[in-house]
C-alpha distance (Angstrom), angle and dihedral (degrees) to the residues before:
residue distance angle dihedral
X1 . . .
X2 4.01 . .
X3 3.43 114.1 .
X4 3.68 103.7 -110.1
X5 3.93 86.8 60.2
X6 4.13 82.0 47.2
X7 3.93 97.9 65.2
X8 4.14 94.3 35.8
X9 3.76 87.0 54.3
X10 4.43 90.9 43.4
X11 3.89 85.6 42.4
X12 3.62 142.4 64.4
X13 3.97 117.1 -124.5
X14 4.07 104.6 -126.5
X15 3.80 109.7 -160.0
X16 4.12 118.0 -163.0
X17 3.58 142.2 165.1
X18 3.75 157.0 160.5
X19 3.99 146.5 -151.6
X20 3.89 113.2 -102.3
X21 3.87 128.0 168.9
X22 3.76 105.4 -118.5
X23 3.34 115.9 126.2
X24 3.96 133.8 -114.5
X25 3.59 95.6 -107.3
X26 4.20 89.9 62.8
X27 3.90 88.0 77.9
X28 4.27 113.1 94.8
X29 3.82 113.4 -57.5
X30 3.63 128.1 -133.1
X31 4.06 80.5 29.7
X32 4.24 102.6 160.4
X33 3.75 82.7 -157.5
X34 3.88 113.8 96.9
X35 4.07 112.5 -135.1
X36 3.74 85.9 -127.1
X37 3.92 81.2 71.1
X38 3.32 105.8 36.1
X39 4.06 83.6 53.4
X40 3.97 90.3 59.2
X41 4.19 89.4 51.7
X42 3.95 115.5 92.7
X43 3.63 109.9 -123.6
X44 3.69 112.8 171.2
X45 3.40 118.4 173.3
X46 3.99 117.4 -120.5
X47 3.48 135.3 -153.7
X48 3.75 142.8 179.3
X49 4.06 116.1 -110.9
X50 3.95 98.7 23.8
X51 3.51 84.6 166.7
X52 3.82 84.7 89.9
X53 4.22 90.5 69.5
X54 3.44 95.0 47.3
X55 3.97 101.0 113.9
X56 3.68 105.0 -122.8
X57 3.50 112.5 -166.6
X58 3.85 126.4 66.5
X59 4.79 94.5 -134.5
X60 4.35 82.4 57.0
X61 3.36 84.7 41.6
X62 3.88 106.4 59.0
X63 3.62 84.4 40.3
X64 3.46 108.1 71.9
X65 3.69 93.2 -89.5
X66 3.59 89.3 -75.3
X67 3.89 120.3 144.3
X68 3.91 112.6 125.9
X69 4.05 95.0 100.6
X70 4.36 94.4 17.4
X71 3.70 114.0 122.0
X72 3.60 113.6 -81.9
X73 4.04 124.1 -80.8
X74 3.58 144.0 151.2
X75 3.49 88.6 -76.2
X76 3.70 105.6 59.0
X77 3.89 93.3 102.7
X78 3.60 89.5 84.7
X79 3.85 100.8 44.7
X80 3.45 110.9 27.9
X81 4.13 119.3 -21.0
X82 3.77 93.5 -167.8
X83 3.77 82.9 84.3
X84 3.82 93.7 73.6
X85 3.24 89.0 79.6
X86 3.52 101.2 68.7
X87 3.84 94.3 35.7
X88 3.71 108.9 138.7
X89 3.90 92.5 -135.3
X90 3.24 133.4 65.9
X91 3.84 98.6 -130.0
X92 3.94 141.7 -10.7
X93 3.60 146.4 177.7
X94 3.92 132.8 -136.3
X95 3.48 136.9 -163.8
X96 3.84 121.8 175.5
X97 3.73 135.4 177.3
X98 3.55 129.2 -164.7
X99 4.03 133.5 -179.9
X100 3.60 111.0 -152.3
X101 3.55 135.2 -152.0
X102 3.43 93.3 -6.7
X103 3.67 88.9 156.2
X104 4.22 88.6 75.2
X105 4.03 105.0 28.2
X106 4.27 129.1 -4.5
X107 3.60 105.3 -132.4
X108 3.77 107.6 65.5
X109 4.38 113.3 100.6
X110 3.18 138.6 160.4
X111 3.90 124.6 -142.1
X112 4.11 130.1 -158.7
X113 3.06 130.3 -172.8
X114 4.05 124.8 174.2
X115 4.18 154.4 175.7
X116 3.52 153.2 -178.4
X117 3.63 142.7 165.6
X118 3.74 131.7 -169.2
X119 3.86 115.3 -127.9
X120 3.81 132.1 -139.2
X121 3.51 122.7 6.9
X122 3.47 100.3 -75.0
X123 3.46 94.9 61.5
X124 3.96 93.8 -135.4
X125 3.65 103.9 144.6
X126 3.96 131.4 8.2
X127 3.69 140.3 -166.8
X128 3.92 134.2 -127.0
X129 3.46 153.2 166.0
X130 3.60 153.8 -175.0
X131 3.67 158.1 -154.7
X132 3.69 126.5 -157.8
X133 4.14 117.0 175.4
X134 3.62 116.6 -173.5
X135 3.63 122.3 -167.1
X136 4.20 126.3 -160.7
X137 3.89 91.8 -161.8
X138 3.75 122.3 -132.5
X139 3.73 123.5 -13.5
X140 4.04 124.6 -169.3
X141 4.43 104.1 -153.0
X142 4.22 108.0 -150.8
X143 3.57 133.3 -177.2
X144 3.58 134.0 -117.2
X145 3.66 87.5 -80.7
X146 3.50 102.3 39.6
X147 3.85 113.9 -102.3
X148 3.67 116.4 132.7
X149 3.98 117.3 -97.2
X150 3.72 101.7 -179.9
X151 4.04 147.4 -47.3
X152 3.57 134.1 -113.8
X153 3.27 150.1 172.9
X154 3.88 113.7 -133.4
X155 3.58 115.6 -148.4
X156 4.12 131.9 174.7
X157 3.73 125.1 -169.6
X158 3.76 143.4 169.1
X159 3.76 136.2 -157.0
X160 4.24 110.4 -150.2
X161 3.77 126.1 -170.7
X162 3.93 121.7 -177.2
X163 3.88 141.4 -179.3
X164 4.28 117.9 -158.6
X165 3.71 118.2 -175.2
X166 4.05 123.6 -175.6
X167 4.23 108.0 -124.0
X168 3.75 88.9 -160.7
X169 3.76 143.5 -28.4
X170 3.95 95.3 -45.3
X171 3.93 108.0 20.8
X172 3.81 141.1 83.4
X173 3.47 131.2 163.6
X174 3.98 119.8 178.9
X175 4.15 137.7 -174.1
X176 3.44 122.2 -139.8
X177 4.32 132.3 -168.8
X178 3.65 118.5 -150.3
X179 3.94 128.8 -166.9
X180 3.61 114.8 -153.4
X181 3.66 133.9 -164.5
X182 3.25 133.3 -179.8
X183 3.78 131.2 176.7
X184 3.65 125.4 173.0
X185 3.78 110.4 157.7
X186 3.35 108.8 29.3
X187 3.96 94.4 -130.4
X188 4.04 91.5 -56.9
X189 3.93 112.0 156.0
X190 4.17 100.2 -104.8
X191 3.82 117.1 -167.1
X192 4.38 90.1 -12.9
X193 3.74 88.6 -51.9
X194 4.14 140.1 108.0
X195 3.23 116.4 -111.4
X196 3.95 131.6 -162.4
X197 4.14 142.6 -177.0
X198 3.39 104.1 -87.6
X199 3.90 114.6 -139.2
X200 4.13 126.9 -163.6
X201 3.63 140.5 -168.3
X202 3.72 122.5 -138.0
X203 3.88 148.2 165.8
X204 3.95 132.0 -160.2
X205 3.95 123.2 -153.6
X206 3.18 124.7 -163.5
X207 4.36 143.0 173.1
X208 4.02 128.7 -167.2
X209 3.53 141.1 -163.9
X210 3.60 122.1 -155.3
X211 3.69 120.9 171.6
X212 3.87 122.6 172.6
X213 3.73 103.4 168.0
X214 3.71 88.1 71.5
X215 4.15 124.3 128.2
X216 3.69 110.8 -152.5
X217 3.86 92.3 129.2
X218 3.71 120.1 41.7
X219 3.77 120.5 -115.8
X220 4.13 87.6 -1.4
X221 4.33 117.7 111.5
X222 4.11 91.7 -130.9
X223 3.51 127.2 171.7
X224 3.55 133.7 -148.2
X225 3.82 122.4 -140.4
X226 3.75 130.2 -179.0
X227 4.07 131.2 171.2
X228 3.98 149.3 -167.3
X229 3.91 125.3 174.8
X230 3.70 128.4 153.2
X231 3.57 113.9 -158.3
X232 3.86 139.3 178.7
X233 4.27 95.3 49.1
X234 3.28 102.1 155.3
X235 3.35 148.7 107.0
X236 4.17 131.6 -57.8
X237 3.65 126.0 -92.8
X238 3.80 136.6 -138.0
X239 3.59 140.1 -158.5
X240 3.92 94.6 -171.0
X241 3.50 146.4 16.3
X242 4.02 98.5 -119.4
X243 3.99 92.4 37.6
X244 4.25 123.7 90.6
X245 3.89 106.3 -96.3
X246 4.12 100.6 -115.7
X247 4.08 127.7 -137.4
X248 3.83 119.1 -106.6
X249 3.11 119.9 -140.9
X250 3.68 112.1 -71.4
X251 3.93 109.6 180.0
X252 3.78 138.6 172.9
X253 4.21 118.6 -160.0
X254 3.67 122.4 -170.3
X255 3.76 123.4 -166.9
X256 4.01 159.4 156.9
X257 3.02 144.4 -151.0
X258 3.68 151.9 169.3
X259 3.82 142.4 -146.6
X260 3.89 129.9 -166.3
X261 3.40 123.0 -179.0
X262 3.85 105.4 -145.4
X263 4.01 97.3 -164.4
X264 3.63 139.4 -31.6
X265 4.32 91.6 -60.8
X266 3.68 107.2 27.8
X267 3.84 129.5 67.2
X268 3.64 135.9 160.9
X269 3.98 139.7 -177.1
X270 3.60 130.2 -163.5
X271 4.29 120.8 -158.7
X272 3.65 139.6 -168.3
X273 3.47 126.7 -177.5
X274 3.89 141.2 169.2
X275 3.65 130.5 -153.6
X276 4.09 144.2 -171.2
X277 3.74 136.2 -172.3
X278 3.61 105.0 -128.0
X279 3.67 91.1 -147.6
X280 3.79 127.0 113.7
X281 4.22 113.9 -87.4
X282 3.83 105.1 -129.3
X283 3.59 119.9 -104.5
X284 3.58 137.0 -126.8
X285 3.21 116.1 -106.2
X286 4.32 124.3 -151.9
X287 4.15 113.2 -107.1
X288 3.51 110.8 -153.8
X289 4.11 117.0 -140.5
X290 4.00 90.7 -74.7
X291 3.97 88.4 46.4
X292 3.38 107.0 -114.5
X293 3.58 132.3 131.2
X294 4.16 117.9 -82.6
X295 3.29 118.4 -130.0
X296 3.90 129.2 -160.2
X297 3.59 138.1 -130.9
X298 4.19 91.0 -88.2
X299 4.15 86.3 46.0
X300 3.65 95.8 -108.5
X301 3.72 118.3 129.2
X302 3.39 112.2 -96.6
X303 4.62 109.4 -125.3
X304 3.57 118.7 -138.5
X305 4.18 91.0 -166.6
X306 3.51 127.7 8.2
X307 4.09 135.7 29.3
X308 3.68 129.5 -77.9
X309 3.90 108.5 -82.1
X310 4.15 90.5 -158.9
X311 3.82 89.6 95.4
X312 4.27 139.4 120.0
X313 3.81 116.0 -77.1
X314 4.03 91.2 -106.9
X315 3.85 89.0 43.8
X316 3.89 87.4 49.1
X317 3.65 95.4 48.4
X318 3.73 97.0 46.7
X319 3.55 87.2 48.4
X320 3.73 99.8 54.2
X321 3.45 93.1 83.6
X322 3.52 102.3 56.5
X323 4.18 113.7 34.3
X324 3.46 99.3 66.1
X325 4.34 94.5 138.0
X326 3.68 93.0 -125.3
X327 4.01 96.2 47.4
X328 3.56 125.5 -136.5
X329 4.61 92.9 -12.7
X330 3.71 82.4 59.3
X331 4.45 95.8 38.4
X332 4.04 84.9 52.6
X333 3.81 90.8 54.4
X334 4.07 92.8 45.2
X335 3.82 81.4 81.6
X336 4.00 127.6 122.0
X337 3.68 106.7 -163.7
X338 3.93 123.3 177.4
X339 3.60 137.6 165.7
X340 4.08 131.3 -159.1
X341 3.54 141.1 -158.5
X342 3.59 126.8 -162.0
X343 3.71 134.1 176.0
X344 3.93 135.6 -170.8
X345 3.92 131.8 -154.3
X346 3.45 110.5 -154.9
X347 3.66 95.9 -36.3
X348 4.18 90.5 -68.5
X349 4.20 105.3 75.0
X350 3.55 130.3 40.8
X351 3.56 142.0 171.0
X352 3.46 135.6 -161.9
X353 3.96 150.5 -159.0
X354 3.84 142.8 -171.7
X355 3.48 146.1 161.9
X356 4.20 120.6 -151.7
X357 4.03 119.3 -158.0
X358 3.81 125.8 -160.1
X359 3.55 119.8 172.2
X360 4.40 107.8 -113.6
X361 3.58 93.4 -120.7
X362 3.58 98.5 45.5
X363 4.22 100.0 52.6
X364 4.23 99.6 -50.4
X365 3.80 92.9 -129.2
X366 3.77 102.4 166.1
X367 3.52 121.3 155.0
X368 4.07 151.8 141.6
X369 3.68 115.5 -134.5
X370 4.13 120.3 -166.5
X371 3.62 122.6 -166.6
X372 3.75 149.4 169.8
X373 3.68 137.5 -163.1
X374 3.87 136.4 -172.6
X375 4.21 128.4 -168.9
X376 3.28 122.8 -163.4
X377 3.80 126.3 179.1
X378 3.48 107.8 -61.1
X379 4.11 95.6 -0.1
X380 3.77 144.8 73.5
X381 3.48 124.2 -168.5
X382 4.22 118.6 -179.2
X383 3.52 138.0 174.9
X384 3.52 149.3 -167.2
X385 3.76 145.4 -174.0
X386 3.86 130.8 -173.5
X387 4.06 129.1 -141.4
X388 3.38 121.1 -171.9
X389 3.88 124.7 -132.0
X390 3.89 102.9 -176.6
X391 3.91 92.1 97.8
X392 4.06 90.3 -120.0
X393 3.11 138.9 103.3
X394 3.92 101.9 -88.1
X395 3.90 127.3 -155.6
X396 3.63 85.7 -148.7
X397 3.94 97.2 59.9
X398 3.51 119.4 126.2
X399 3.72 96.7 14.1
X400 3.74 124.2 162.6
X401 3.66 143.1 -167.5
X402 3.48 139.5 -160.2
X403 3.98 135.4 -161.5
X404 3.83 133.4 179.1
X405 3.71 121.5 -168.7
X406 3.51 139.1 -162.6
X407 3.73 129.9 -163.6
X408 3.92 120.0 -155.7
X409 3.64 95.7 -172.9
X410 3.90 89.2 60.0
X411 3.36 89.3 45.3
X412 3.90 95.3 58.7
X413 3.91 92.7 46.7
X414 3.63 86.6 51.4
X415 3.86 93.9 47.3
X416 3.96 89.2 44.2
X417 4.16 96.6 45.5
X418 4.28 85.2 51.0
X419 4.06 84.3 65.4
């Protein structure tokens, strides 16, 4: 096992993308390789840490994974934690669990746990943070031969903080740091080298729009949502001294979204929202007659269509949306697109719907996901559950999520009405 195939087999490939106005002709010139070819490759775009993408909470969840431009809740650190700003509560606590790919082994999960609270009395700007621990279950190390060499459980964490502030009567924007760690060895020799826990440092910006004096449907209080944030910039990460340090998972989302309020019990919200990986595609690189890699004069491998993804973080992020191999065909299907529904009875049930869309040759992540919700005084309690529509076999069948909220500000009352 070498260790490159070590952390794609501990991992989970992420695949993201977005619609940019370069034109065909940007991809690599002189290319012998016809876009209609390069168009039928899969190219997915891989990064260390995916754990970062996986949606953590179960309302996101049962909405399509949409959240960037959703009303605010506990759980906006992770999409978009401008939206704390506008939160309607003073303060709340999440906890989320979700088993993952339980449709290939049972002991992988993911675990979330977040908070915010507004500050001052004007409730202008708030701070949060959150925890998220995900763990890849049991792993049995062999050698070349086959005899056992140790076990371990590979974990990865991260440890965010943020700060949102409104800049006027509709408008937040908010900066978040994130610690990440990320150990899946445990210092066992991989492939005749030492391997470490690789750690990273990141930030996450983020603006949104929220607008509830708008008029789009007559006689109806609506309100108009719209969000940006770019998360993940930070720096590379490593898992050995001798071995290329490896992009996490810098992403930008970009959304809408709108809520009417049909009468005094029933109100429903509709979201749409786009995202990219701003990460460098791979290349591909020219075979020779025996099919292996060429390599040039300075021992790089020589790229028949695309651009050299061993660059800087801002190079690489600039870059992302222009070096797909088959040019602007190929930058058009580097889109995520999903849509969400959500619906409210009388503030205390909810269900939800949402449909995800990942082009097949960049990851084939195509699914429906249901949910429901319920609060009651002091408690939340949300689901969600994920079905497939790609007509294969999906690792991601059958998954489920769970969240548990609590509300301070009901608390209080509660605590102050008992007097």
């Amino acid at each position: 096992m070498n260790f490159k195939s070590l952390k794609l087999s501990a991992g989970i490939v992420f695949v993201s993308t977005v619609f940019f106005p370069f034109s065909e002709e940007m991809h690599a010139q002189n290319s012998s390789i016809s876009t209609t070819q390069l168009l039928g490759q899969l190219n997915t775009i891989t990064t260390a840490v995916p754990f970062l993408m996986i949606t953590p909470d179960s309302r996101a969840g049962g909405m399509g994974e949409t959240g960037v431009a959703t009303t605010p809740d506990v759980n906006s650190m992770h999409w978009n934690a401008a939206k704390y700003a506008f939160a309607e509560k003073k303060s709340a606590v999440g906890i989320s669990y979700t088993p993952w790919l339980r449709a290939l082994v049972p002991d992988i999960n993911l675990a979330y746990i977040s908070f915010y609270s507004q500050i001052g009395k004007d409730k202008n700007s708030a701070f949060g943070g959150s925890m998220r621990y995900f763990s890849m279950g049991n792993i049995t190390f062999t050698d070349v031969v086959g005899n056992t060499i140790g076990q371990f459980k590979p974990n990865e964490f991260a440890f965010d903080g943020c700060y949102a502030r409104k800049l006027g009567d509709n408008f937040s924007t908010s900066m978040s740091v994130r610690f990440i760690r990320s150990n899946l060895t445990n210092g066992i020799q991989v492939a005749n080298q030492e391997t470490k826990t690789g750690t990273a440092v990141a930030v996450d910006l983020g603006a949104y729009y929220h607008n509830d004096e708008v008029k789009f449907i007559k006689g109806k209080e609506t309100t108009f949502m719209a969000g940006m944030a770019i998360t993940n910039i930070g720096s590379k990460i490593s898992y050995s001294s001798s071995v290329n340090r490896d992009f996490i998972p810098i992403n930008m989302r970009l959304g809408a979204g709108m809520l009417v309020n049909a009468d005094e019990y029933n109100q429903i919200s509709f979201q749409l929202e786009f995202n990219k990986l701003l990460v460098p595609s791979p290349p591909v690189y020219a075979l020779d007659s025996a099919g292996n890699r060429v390599i040039d004069g300075s021992g790089k491998y020589v790229i028949e269509a695309g651009k050299d993804p061993d660059v800087g973080v801002p190079t690489g992020m600039i870059q992302s949306f222009y070096d797909a191999p088959a040019g602007f065909k190929e930058e058009l299907r580097e889109i995520n697109m999903c849509a969400g529904l959500e619906y409210w009875y009388n503030s205390i049930f909810a269900v939800r719907a949402g449909y995800f869309y990942e082009a097949r040759t960049k990851g084939n992540r195509q699914f429906l996901t249901l949910g429901a919700g319920v609060k009651y005084n002091v408690f939340g309690l949300d689901f969600a559950y994920l079905i497939p529509t790609n007509g294969q076999r999906s690792p991601l069948q059958n998954t489920l999520r769970f969240t548990l909220t609590f509300d301070f500000d009901s608390a209080k009352k509660g605590g102050d009405e008992g007097k």
